[in-house]
Backbone and ligand atoms as CSV (ligand in chain L), in Angstrom:
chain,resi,resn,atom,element,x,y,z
A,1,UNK,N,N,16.714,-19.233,1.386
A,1,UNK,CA,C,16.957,-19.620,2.786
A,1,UNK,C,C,17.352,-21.097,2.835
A,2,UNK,N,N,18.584,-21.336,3.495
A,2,UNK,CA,C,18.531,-22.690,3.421
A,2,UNK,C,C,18.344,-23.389,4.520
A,3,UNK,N,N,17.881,-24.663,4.506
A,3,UNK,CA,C,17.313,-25.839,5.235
A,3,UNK,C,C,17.986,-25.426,6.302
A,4,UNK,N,N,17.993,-25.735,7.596
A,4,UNK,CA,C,18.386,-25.712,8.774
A,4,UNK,C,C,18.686,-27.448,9.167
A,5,UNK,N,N,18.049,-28.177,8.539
A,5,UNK,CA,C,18.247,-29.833,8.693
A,5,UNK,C,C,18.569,-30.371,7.451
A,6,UNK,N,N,18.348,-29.977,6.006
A,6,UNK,CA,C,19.438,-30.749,5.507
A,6,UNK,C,C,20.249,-30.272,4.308
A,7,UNK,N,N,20.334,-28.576,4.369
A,7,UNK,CA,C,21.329,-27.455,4.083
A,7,UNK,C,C,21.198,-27.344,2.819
A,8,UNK,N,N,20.044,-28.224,2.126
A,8,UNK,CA,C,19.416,-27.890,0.741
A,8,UNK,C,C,18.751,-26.218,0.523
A,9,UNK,N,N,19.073,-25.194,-0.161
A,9,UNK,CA,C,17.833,-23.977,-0.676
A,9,UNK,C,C,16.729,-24.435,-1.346
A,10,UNK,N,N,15.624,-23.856,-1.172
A,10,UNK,CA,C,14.497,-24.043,-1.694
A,10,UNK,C,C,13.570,-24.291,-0.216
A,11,UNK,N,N,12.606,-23.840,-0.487
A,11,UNK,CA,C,11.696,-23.704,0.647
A,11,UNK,C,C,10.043,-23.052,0.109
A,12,UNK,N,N,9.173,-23.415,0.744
A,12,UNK,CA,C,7.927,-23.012,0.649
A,12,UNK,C,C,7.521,-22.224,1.784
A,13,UNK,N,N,6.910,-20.982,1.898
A,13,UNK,CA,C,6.463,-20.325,3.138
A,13,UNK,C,C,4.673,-21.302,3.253
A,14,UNK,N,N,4.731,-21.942,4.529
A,14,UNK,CA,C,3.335,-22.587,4.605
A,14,UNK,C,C,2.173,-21.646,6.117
A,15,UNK,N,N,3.168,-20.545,6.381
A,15,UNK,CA,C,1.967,-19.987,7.366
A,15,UNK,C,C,2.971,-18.272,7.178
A,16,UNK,N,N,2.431,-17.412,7.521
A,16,UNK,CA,C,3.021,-15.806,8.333
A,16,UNK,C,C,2.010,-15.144,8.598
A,17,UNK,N,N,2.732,-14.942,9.979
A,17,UNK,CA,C,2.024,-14.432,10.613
A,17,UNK,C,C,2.638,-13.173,11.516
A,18,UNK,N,N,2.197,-12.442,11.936
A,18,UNK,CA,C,2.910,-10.859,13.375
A,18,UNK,C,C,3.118,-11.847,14.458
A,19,UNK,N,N,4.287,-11.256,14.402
A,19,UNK,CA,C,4.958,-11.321,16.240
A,19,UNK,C,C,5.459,-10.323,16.651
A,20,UNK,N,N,6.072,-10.343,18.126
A,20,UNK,CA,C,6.813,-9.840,18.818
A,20,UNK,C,C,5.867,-8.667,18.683
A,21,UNK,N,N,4.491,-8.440,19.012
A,21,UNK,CA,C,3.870,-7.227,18.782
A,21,UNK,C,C,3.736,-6.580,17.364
A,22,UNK,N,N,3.700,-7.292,16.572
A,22,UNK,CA,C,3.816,-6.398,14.854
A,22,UNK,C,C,5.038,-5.907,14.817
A,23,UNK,N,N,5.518,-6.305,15.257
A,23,UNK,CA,C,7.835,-5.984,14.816
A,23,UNK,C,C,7.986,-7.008,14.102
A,24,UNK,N,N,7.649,-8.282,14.160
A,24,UNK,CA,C,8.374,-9.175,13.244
A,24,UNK,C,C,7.272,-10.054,12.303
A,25,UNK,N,N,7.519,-10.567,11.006
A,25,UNK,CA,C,6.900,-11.404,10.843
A,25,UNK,C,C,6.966,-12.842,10.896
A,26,UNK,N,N,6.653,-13.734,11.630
A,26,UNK,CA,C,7.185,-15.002,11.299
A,26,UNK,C,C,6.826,-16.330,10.493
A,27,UNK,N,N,7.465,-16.918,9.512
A,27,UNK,CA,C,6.957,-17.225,8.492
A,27,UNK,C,C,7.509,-18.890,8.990
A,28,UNK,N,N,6.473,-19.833,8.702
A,28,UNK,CA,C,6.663,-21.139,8.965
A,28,UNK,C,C,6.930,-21.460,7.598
A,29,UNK,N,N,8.026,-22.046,6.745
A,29,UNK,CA,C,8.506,-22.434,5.825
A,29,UNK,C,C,8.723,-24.444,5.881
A,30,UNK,N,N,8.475,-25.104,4.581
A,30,UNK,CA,C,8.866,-26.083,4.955
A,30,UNK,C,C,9.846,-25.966,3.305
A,31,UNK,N,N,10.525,-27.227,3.309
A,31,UNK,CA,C,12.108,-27.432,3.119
A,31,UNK,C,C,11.415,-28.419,1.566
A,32,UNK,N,N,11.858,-27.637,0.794
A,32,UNK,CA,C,10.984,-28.576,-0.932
A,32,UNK,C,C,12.095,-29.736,-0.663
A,33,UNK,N,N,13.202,-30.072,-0.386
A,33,UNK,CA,C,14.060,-31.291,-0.438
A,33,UNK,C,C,13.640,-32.254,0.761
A,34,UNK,N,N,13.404,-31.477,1.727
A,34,UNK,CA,C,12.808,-33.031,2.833
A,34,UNK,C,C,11.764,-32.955,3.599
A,35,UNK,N,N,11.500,-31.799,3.112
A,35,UNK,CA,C,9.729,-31.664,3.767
A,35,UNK,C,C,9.819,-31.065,5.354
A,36,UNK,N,N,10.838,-30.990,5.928
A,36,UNK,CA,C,10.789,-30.548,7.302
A,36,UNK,C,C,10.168,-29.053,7.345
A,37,UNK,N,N,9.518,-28.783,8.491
A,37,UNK,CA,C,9.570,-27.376,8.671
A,37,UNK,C,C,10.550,-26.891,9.164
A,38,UNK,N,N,10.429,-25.155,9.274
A,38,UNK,CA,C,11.332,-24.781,9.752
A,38,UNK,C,C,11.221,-23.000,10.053
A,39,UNK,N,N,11.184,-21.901,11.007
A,39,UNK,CA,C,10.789,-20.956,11.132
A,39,UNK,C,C,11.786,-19.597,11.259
A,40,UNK,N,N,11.299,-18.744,10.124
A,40,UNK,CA,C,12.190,-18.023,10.376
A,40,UNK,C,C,11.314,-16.091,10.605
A,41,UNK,N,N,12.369,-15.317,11.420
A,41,UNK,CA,C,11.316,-14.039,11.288
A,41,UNK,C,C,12.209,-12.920,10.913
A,42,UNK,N,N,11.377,-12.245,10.547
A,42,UNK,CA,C,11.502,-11.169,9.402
A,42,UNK,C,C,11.648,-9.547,10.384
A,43,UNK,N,N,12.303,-8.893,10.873
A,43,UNK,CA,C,11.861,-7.564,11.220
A,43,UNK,C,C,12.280,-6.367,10.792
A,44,UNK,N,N,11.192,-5.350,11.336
A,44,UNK,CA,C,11.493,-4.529,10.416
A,44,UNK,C,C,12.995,-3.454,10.611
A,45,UNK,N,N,14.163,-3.798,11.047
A,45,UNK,CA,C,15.469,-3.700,10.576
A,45,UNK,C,C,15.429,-3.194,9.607
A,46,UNK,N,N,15.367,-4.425,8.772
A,46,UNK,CA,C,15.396,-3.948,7.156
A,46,UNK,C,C,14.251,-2.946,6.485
A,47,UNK,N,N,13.124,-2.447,7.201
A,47,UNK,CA,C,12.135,-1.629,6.665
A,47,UNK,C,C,11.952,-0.822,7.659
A,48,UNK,N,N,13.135,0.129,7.950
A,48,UNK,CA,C,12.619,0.896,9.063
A,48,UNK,C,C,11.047,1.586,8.872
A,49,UNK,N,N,10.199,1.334,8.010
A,49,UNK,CA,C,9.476,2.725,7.914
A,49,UNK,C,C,7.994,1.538,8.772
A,50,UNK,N,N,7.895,2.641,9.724
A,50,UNK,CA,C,6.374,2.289,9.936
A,50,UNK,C,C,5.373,2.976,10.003
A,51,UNK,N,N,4.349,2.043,10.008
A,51,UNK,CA,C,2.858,2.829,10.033
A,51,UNK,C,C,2.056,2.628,11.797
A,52,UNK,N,N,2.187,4.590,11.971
A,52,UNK,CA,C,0.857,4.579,13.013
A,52,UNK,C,C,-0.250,3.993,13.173
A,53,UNK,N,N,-1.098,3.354,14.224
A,53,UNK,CA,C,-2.112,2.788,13.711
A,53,UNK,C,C,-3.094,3.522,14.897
A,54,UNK,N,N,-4.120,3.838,14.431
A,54,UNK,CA,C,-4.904,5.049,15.352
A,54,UNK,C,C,-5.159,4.475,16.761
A,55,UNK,N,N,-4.445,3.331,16.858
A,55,UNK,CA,C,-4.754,2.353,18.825
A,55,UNK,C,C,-3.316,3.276,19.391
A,56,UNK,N,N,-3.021,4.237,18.520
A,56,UNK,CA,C,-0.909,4.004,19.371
A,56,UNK,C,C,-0.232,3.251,18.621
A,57,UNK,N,N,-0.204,1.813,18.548
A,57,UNK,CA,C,0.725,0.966,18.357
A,57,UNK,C,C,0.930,1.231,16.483
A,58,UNK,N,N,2.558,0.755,16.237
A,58,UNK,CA,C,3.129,0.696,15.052
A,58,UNK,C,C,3.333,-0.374,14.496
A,59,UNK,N,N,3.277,-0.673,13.248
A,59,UNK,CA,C,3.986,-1.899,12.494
A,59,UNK,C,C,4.127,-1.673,11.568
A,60,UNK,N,N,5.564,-2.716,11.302
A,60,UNK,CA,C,6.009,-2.233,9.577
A,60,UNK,C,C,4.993,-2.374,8.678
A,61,UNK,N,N,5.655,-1.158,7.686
A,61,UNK,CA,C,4.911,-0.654,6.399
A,61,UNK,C,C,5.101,-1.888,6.033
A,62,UNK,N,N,3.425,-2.455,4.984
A,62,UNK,CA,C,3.541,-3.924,4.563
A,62,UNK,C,C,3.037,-3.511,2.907
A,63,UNK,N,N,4.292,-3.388,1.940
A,63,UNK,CA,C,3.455,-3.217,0.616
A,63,UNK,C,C,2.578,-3.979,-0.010
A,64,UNK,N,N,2.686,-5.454,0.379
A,64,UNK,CA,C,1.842,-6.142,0.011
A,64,UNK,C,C,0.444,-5.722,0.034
A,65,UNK,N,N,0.021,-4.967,1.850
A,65,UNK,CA,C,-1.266,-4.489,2.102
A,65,UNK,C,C,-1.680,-3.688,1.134
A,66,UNK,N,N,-1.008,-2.615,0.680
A,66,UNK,CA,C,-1.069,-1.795,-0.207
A,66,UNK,C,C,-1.240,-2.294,-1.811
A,67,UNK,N,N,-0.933,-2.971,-2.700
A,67,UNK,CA,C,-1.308,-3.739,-3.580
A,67,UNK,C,C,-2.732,-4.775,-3.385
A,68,UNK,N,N,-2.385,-5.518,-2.004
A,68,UNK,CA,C,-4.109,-6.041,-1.879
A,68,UNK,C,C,-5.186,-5.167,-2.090
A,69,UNK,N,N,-4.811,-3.953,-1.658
A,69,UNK,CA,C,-5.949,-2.504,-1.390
A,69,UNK,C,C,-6.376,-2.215,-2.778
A,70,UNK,N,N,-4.970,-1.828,-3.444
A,70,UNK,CA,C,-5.291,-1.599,-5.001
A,70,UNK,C,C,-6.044,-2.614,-5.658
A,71,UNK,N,N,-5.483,-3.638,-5.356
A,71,UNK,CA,C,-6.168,-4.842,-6.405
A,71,UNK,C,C,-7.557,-4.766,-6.222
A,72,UNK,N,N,-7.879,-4.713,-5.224
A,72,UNK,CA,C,-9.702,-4.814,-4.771
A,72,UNK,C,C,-10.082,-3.289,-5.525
A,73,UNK,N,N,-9.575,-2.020,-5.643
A,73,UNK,CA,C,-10.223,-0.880,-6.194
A,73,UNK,C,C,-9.950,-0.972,-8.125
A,74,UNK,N,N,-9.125,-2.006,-8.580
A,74,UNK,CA,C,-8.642,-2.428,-9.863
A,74,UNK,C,C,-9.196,-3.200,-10.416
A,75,UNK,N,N,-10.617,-4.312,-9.449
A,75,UNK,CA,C,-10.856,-5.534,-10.123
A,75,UNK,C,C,-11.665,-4.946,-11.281
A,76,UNK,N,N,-11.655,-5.934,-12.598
A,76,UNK,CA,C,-12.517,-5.337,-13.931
A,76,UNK,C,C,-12.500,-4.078,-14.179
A,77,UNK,N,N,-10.779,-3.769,-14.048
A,77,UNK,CA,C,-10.295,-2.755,-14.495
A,77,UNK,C,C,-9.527,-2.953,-15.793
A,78,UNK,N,N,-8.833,-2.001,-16.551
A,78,UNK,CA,C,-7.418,-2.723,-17.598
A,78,UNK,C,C,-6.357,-1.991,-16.693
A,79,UNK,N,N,-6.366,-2.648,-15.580
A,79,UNK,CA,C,-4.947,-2.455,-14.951
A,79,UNK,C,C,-4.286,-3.393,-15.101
A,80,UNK,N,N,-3.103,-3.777,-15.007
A,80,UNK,CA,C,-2.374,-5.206,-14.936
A,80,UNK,C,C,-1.585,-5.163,-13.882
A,81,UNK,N,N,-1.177,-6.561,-13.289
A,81,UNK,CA,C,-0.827,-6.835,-12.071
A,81,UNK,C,C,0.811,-5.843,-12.121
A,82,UNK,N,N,1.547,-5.691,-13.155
A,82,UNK,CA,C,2.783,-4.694,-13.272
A,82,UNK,C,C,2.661,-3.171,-12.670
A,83,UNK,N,N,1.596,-3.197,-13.078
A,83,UNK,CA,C,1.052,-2.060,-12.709
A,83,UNK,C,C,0.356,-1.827,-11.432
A,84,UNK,N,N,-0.129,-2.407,-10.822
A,84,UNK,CA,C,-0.035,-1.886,-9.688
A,84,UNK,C,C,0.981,-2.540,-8.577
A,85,UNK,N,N,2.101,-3.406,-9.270
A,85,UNK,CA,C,3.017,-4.015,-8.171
A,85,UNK,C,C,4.057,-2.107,-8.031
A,86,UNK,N,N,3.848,-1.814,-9.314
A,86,UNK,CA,C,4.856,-0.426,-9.697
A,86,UNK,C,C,4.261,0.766,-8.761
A,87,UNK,N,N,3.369,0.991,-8.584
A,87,UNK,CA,C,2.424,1.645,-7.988
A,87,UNK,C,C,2.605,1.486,-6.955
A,88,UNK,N,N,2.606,0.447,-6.165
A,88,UNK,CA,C,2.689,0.424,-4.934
A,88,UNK,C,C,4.579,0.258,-4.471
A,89,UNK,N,N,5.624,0.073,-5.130
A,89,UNK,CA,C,6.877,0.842,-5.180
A,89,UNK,C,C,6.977,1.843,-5.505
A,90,UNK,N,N,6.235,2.678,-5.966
A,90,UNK,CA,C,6.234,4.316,-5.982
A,90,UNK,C,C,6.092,5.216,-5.016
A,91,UNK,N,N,4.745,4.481,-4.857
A,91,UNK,CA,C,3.947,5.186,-3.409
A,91,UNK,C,C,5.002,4.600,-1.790
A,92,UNK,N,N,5.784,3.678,-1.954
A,92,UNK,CA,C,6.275,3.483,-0.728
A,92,UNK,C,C,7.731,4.379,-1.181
A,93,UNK,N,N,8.495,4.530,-2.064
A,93,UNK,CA,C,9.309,5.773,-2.152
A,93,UNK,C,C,8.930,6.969,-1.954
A,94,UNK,N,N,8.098,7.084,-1.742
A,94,UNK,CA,C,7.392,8.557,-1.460
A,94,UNK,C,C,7.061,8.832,0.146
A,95,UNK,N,N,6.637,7.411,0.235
A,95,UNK,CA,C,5.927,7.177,1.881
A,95,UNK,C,C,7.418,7.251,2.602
A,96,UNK,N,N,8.787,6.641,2.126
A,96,UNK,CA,C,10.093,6.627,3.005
A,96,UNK,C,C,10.486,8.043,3.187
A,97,UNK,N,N,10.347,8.870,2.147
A,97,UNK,CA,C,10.559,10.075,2.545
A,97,UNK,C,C,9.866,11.079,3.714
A,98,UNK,N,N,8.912,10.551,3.969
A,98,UNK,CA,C,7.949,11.001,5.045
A,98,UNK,C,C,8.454,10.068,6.563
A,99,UNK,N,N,8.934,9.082,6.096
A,99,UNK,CA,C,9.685,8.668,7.315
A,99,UNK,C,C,10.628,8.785,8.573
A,100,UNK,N,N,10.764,8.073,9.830
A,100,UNK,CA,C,10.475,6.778,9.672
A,100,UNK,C,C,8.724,6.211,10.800
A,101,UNK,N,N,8.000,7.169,10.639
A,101,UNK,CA,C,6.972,6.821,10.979
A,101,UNK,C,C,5.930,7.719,9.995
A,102,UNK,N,N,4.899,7.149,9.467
A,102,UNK,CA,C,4.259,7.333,8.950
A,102,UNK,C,C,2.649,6.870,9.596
A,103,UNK,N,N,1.028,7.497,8.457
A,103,UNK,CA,C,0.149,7.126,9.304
A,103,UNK,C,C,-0.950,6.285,8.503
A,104,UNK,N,N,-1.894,5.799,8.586
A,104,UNK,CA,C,-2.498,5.329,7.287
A,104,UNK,C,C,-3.219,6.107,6.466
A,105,UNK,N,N,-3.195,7.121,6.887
A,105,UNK,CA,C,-4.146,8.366,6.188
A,105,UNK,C,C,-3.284,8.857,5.016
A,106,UNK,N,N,-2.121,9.135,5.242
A,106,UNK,CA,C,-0.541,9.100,4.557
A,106,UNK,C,C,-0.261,8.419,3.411
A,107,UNK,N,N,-0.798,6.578,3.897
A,107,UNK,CA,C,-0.461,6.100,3.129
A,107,UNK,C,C,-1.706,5.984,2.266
A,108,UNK,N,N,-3.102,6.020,2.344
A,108,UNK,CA,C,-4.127,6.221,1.620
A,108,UNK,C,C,-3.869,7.613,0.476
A,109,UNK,N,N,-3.411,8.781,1.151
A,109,UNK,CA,C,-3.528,9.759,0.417
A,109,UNK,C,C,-2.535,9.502,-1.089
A,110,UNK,N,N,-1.694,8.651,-0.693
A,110,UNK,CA,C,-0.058,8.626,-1.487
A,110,UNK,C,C,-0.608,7.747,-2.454
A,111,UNK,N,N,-1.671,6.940,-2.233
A,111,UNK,CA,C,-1.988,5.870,-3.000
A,111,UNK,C,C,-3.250,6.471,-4.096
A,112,UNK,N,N,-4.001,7.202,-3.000
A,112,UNK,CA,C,-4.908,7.957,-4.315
A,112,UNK,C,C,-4.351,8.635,-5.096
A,113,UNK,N,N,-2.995,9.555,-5.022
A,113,UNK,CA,C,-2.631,10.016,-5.817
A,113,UNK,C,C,-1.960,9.722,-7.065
A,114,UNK,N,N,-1.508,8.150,-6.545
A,114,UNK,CA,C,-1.093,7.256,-7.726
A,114,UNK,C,C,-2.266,6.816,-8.464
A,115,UNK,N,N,-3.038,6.264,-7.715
A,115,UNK,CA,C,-4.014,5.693,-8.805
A,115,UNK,C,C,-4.967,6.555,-9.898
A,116,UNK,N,N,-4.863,8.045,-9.322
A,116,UNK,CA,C,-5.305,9.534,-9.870
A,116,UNK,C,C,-4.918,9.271,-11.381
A,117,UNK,N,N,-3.627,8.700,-11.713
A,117,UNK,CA,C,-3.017,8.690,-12.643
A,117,UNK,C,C,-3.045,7.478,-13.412
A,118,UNK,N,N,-3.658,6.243,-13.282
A,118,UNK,CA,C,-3.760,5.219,-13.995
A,118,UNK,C,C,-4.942,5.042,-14.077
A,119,UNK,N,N,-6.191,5.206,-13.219
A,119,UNK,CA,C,-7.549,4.523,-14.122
A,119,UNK,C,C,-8.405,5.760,-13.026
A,120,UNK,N,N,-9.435,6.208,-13.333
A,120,UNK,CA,C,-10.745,7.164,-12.857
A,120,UNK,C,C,-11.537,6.395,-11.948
A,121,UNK,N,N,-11.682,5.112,-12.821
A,121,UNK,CA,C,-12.790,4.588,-11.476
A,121,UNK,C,C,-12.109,4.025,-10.713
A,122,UNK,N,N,-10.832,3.134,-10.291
A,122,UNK,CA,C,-10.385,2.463,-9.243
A,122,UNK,C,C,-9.842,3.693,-8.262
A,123,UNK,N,N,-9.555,4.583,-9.149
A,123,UNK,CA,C,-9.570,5.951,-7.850
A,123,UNK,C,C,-10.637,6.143,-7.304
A,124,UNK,N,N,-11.532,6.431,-7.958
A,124,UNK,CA,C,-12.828,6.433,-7.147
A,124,UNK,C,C,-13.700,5.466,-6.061
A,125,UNK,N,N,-13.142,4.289,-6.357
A,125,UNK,CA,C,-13.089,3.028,-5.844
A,125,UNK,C,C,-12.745,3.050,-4.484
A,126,UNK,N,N,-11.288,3.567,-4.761
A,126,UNK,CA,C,-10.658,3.642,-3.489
A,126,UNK,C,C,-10.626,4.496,-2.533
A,127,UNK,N,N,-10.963,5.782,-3.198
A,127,UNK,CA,C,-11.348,7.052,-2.325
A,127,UNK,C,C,-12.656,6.390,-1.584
A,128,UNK,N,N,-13.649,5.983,-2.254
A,128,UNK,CA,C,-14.882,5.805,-1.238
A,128,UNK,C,C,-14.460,4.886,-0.295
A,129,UNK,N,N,-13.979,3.840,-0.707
A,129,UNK,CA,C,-13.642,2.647,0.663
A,129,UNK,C,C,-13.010,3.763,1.615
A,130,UNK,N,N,-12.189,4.419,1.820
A,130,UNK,CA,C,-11.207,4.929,2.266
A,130,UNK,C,C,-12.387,5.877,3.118
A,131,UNK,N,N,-13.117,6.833,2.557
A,131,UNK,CA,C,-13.943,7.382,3.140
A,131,UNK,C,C,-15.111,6.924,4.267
A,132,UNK,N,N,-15.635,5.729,3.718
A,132,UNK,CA,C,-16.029,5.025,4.841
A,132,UNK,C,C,-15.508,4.686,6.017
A,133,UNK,N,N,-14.309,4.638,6.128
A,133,UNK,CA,C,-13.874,4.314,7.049
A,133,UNK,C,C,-12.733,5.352,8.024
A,134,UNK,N,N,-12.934,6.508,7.178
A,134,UNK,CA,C,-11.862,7.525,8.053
A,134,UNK,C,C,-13.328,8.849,8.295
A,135,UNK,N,N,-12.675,9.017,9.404
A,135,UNK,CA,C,-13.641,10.645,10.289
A,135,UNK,C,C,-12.941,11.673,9.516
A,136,UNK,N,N,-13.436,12.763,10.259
A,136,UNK,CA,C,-13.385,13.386,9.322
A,136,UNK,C,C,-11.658,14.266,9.387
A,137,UNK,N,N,-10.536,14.092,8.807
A,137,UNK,CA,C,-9.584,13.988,8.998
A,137,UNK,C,C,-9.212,15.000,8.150
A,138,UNK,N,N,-7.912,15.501,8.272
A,138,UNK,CA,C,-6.675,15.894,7.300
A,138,UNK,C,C,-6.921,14.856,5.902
A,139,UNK,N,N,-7.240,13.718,5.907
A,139,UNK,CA,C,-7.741,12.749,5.043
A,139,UNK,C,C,-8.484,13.138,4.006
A,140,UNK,N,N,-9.758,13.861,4.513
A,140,UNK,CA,C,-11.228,14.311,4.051
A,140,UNK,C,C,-10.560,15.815,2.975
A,141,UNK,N,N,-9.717,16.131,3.656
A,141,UNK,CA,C,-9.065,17.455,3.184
A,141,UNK,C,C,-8.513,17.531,2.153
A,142,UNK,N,N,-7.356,16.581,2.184
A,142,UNK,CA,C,-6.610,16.381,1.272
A,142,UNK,C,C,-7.346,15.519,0.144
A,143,UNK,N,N,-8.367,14.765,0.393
A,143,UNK,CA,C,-9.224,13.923,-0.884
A,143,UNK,C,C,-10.065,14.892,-1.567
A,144,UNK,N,N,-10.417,16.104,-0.758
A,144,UNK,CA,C,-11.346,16.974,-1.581
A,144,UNK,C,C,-10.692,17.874,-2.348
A,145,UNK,N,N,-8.809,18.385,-1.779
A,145,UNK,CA,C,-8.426,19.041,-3.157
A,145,UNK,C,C,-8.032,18.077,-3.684
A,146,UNK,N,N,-7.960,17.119,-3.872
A,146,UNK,CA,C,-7.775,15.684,-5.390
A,146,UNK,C,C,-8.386,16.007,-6.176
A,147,UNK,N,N,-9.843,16.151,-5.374
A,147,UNK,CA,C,-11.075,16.028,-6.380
A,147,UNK,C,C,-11.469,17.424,-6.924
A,148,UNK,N,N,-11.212,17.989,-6.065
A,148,UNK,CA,C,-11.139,19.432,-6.954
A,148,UNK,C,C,-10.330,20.202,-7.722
A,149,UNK,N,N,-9.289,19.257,-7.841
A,149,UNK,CA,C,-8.090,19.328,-9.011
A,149,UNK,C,C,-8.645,18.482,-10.109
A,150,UNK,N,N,-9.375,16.880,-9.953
A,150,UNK,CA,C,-9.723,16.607,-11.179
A,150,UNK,C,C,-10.699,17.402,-11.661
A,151,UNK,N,N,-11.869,17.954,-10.832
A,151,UNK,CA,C,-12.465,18.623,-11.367
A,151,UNK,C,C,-12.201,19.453,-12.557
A,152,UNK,N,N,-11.155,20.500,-12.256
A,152,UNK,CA,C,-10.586,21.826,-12.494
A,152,UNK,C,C,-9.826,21.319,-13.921
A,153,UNK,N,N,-9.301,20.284,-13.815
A,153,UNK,CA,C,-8.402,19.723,-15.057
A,153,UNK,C,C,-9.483,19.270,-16.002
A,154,UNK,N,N,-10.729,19.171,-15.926
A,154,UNK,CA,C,-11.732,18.290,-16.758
A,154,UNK,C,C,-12.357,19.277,-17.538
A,155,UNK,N,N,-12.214,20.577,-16.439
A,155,UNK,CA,C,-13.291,21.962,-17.156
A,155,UNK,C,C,-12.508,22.435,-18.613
A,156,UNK,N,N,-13.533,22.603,-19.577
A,156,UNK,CA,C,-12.994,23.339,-20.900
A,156,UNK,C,C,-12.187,24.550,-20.741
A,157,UNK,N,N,-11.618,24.857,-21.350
A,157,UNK,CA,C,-10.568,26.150,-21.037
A,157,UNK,C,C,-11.663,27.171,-21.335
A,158,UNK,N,N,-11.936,27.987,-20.698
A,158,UNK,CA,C,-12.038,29.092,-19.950
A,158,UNK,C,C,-11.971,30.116,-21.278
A,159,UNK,N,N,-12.697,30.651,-22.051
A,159,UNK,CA,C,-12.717,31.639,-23.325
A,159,UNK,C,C,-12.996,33.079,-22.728
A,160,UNK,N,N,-12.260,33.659,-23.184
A,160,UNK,CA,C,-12.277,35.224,-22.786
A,160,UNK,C,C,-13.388,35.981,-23.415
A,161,UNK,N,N,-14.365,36.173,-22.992
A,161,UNK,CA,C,-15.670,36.894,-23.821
A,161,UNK,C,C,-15.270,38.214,-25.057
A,162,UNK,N,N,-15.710,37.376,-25.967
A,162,UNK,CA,C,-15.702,38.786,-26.844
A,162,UNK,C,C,-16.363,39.991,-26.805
A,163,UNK,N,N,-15.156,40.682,-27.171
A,163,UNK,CA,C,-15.383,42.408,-27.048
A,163,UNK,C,C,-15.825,42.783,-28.613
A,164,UNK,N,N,-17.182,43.525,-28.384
A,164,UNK,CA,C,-17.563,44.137,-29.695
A,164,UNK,C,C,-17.054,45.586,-29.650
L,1,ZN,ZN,ZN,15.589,-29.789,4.177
């Protein structure tokens, strides 16, 4: 982005924050060549996809949120930060197809199912946070056949009793 006062690139974001109702973000930037600030906002144009939020109101899908989420169900994990930046570009290719409104239950489910696949306990991690805080939903539903798929995948194969 360049300077608006003295047409140098390079810039630091020093605040962002929601506007215009959670449509835009606006990011107070100052200018690495002369220190001025300068404000610019972000909407979601470029990200048509949003998320329901159980008040009614919508705002753009924020992957970042989604990686913060992971990171907290990953800490003193052997995940690495690649890995769940990838993870959470997976799960939002998946989430666009469900678009262009989506809900957070949606995006929880899309995310357990990724993390299903990289570590046991930060899934588990995240399923419980997630559970605390959702009723009892399509949510609850869809987390119990997860879990009753890992189950089912964990059980020894199944031996056909011998016939004397
Ligand atoms: Zn400048």
């Amino acid at each position: 982005m360049r300077c608006p006062w003295c047409a140098r690139s390079g810039d630091k974001v020093v605040d962002s924050r929601s506007a215009e109702g959670g449509k835009a973000v606006r990011r107070r930037r100052e200018c690495l060549s002369c220190g001025r600030r300068f404000t610019t906002y972000e909407r979601a144009e470029e990200t048509n996809l949003l998320v329901a939020k159980r008040d009614g109101s919508k705002e753009p899908f924020d992957r970042a949120k989604v990686v913060a989420g992971v990171n907290k169900a990953v800490k003193n994990r052997p995940v690495t930060e690649d890995q769940v930046e990838q993870l959470a570009v997976k799960a939002e290719e998946k989430l666009r197809r469900k678009g262009p409104v989506i809900t957070t239950q949606e995006i929880g489910i899309e995310v357990l199912s990724q993390l299903r696949r990289l570590d046991d306990v930060a899934y588990l991690r995240f399923a419980s946070v997630y559970k605390d805080f959702q009723e009892l939903t399509d949510f609850e539903r869809e987390l119990g056949l997860l879990l009753q798929k890992r189950v089912a995948r964990k059980a020894p194969p199944r031996r056909s009793p011998s016939r004397a």
